[in-house]
N, C-alpha and C positions, 0 to 999 in steps of 0.2 A: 735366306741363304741356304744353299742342298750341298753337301758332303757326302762321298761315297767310303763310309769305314773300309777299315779289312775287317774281313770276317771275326768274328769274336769282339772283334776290340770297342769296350765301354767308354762313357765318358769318363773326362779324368777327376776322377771323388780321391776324398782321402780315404784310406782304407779302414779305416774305425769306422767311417761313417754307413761301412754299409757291409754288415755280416754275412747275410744271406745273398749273396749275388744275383741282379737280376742280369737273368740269359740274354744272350741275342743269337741262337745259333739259326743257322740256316735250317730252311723249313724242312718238315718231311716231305720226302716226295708221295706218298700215300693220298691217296684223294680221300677230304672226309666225306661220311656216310652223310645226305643232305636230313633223313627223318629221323636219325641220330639226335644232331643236332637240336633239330624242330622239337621231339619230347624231351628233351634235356634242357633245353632252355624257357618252357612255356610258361613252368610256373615261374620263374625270375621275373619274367617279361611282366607276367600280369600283375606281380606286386608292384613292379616300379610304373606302370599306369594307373595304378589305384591310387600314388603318391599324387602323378601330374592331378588325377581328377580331385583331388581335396585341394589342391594351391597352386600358389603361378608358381613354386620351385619345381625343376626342371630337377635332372639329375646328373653327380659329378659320372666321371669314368665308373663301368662296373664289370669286370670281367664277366659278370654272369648276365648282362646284358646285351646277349647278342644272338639272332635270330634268323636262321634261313628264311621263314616264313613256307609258306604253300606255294608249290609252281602257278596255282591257278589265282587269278587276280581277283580281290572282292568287287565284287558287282554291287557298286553305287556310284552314286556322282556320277560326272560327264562322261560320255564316252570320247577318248583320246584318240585318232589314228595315227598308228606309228605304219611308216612304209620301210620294208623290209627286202633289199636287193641281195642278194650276196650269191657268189660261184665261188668254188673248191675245185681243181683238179687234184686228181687223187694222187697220191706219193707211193713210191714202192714199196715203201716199209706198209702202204694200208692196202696195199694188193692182195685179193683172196678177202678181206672182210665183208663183211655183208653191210651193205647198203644205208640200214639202220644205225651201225654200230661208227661209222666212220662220220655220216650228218651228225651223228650225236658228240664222237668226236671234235667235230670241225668247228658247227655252230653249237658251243656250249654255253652261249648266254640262254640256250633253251632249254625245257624239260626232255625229259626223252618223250613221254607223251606226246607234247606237239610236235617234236619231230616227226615221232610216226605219226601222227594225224597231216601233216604235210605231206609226207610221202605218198599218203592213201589217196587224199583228195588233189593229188596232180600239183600242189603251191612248189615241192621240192622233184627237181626232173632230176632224171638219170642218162645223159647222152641226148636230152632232148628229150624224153618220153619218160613215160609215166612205170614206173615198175613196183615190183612188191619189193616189200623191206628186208626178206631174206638172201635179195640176188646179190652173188658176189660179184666186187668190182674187180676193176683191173688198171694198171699205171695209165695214166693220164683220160682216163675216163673222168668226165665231167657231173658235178653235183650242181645245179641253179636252184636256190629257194629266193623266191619271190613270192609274198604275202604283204597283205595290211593287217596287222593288232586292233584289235579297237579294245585299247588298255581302260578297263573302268576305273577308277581312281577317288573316295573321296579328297585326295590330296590334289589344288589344284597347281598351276605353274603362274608363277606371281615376279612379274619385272621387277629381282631387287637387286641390287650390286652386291657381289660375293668376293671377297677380294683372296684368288688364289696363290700358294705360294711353290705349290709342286704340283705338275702335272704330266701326266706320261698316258701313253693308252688303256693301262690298267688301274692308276690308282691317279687319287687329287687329295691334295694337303688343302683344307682351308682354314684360314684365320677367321675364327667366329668373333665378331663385335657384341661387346659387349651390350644385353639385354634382348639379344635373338635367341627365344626358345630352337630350341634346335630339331624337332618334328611337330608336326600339331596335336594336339589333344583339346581337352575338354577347358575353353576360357583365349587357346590360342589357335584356331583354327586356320588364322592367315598370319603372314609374316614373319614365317618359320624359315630354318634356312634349307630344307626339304621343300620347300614352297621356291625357293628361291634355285632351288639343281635340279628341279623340274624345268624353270623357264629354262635354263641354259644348259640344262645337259636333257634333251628330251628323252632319248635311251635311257636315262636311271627309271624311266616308270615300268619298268618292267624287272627291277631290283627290291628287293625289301628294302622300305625303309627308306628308298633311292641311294640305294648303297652303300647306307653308312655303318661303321662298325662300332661305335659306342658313340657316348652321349657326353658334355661337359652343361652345367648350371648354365640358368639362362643369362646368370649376373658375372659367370665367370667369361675371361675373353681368352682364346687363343686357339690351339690346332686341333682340329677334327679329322678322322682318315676318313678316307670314301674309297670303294673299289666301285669303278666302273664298267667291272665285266662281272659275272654270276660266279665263273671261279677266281677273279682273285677277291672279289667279298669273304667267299668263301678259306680261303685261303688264308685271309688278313683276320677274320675272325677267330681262324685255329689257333692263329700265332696269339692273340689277345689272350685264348686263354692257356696257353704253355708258357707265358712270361717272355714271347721275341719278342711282344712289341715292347718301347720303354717312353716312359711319358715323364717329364719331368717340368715342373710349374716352380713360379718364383711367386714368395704372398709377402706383405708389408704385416708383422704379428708385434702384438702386443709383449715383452717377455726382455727379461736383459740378455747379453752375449753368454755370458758362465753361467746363467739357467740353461738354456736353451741348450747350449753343448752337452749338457749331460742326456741328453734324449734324444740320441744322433738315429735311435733304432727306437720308432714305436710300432710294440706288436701287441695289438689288442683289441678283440674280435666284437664286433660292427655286426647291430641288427635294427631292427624295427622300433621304436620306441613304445611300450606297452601301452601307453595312453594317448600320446601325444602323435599319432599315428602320420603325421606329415615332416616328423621328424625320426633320425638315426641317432645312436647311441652306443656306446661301448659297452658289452652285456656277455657275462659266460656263454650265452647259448647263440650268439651270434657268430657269422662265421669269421673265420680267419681275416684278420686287414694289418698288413706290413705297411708303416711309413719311415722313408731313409731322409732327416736332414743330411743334404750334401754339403751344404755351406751355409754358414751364417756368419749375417755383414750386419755388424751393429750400426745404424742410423744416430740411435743415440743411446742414452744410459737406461732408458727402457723401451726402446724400440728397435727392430730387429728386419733384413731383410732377410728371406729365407730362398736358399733352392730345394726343391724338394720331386723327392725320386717315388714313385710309386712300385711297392712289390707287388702288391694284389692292384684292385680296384675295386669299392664300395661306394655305395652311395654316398654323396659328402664325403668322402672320406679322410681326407688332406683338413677340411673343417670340424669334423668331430675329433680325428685324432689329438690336431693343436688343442682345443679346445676343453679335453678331455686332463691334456695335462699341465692345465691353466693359463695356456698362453693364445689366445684367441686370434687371428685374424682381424684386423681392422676392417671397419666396416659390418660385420659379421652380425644382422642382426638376431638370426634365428640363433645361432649360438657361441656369440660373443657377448652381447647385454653389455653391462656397466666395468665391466673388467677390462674394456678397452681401452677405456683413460685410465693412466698410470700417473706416477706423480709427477713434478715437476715439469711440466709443461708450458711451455708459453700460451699466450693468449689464441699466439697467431695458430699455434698445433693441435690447442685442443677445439678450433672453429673446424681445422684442417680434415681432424679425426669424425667430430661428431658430424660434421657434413656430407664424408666420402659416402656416396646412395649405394653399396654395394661392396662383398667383401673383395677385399684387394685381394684377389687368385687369378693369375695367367698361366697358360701351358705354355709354354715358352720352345720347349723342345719334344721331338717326336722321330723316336727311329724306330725302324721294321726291316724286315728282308723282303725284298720286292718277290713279288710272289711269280713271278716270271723268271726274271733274269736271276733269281738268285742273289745279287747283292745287298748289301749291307747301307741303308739310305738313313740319314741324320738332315731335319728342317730346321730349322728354330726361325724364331720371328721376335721381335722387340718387345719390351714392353710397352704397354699402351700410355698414352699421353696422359690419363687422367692420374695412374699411378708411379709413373713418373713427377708428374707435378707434388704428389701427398710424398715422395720419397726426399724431394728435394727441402718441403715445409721441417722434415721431422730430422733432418740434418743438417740444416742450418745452423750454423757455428759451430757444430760438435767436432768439426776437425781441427779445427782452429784450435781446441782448448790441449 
């Protein structure tokens, strides 16, 4: 389901539950610097692949995961042909600019680079003919770029069903199923869902990442963004990290109703685990991580359904937080262990609990300002059958009584 908010307006929380407000204003209009970006974000990057290469855990949302990457594509694996037709007639307002500055304008899923390498080698005309990149245009003078890419990629494009839930020219919502790593690395090199927006969006191989602006756990199920054009990646990734976008996931946690409300605000700062290096942890010298319980729906006298709103975004972070202040996540086995079964349990809930293969975390909901139009866009998607099925084991009678 897609809603178009008014500007500003959040989902409806209670107001204790969330101190610190996360924003949704509309974007800047300021274009960010793209090698800005690329050194500000290099080392994040490389820690959170150092994570995928020790284990199959993937990684939740991270604001500091998010990566322009290089205009220039790494050379390996197949070479891809991508065909490239596109005409611009020039506008008034780009009357008088030069040549260079208005193709760069136009087609901006490009570098400036290859533009001018286009314009040199004849692929981008001008009126028909070949000219230098400083000649000014004039209104309705004609741009044609016609070229073939041959994008190297080790990412290849792989037939797998991607079930999308928002789709527009510039940006795609997908519902990730649970246990699709969500890019390859080191153990998953096929049947990633960047494997999978390759086969069906062939244009992402010429985006980082194939577009995507953060990451959720391979075991977690629900909404991923992707931009489909090179600015509103860029664009969608700004918003990531000024707090426009807003994510909000629902998890089945171990913990009673009058525990749990007292920790409507966990703010407590998320690093690397000193030894256990394939794990996060809550630690002074780690950085800042805000988690807002929005709501809590008691299941039963020690099981709890949680909405939860993300201020930052860490690794894990919605799992270390819970976790941290002893209310685990079902399923959770890197860091939920023995504390997931509570007392009083039936037979039939604690087969329910110790069975579920993965922590019960869905993102449920996903708004952003559409990095085009400027509005204000809200997805949300269901939860999945499997955690529906453990919601309904672990309240069973509890209404009744």
């Amino acid at each position: 389901m897609t809603t178009h908010l008014p500007p500003n307006q959040s989902l409806d929380t209670d107001s204790s539950a969330q101190e610190s407000p996360m924003p949704n204003n509309v974007l800047n209009n300021d274009e960010p610097d793209n090698q800005e970006m690329i050194d500000e974000n290099t080392d994040a990057l490389d820690n959170d692949d150092l994570l995928e290469e020790d284990s199959d855990i993937d990684d939740e949302i991270d604001d500091s995961d998010i990566d322009d990457g290089d205009d220039e594509v790494p050379v390996a694996g197949q070479a891809i042909p991508v065909v490239v037709d596109m005409t611009h007639i020039v506008t008034e307002d780009q009357s008088g600019l030069r040549i260079d500055k208005v193709a760069s304008q136009v087609f901006s899923d490009f570098s400036r680079v290859q533009v001018q390498g286009w314009i040199t080698d004849g692929s981008l005309l001008y009126n028909g003919s070949v000219q230098r990149p400083k000649v000014r245009v004039k209104a309705d003078d004609v741009l044609h770029l016609s070229t073939t890419l041959q994008q190297h990629s080790e990412d290849q494009p792989e037939d797998i069903d991607i079930d999308v839930v928002y789709e527009d020219d510039d940006v795609l919502v997908i519902n990730k199923p649970v246990g699709m790593v969500v890019h390859p690395g080191a153990g998953n090199q096929t049947g990633t869902l960047v494997n999978a927006l390759l086969y069906h969006y062939p244009q992402q191989h010429h985006l980082p990442r194939a577009g995507l602006v953060h990451r959720i756990d391979k075991d977690t199920s629900g909404l991923l963004l992707i931009g489909k054009t090179k600015p509103a990646q860029m664009a969608l990734m700004e918003q990531l990290k000024d707090k426009s976008v807003y994510r909000h996931y629902q998890c089945v946690v171990a913990g009673d109703a009058a525990s749990l409300l007292r920790h409507r605000r966990i703010d407590a700062p998320i690093g690397r685990h000193r030894t256990q290096r394939t794990k996060m942890t809550v630690m002074t010298a780690g950085r800042e991580a805000v988690t807002h319980l929005l709501n809590v729906t008691p299941l039963n006298e020690n099981y709890c359904l949680l909405d939860v709103g993300l201020e930052t975004g860490r690794t894990h972070q919605i799992r270390v937080h819970l976790s941290h202040i002893t209310y685990p996540l079902v399923g959770d086995r890197v860091y939920g262990g023995r504390r997931q079964l509570r007392s009083g349990l039936s037979e039939a809930q604690r087969q329910a609990i110790s069975n579920f293969p993965r922590q019960a975390l869905h993102a449920y909901t996903l708004g952003f300002v559409h990095p085009t139009t400027g509005e204000d866009v809200e997805v949300t998607t269901p939860l999945p059958e499997d955690m529906q099925q453990l919601i309904a084991v672990l309240s069973s009678g509890y209404e009744d009584e």
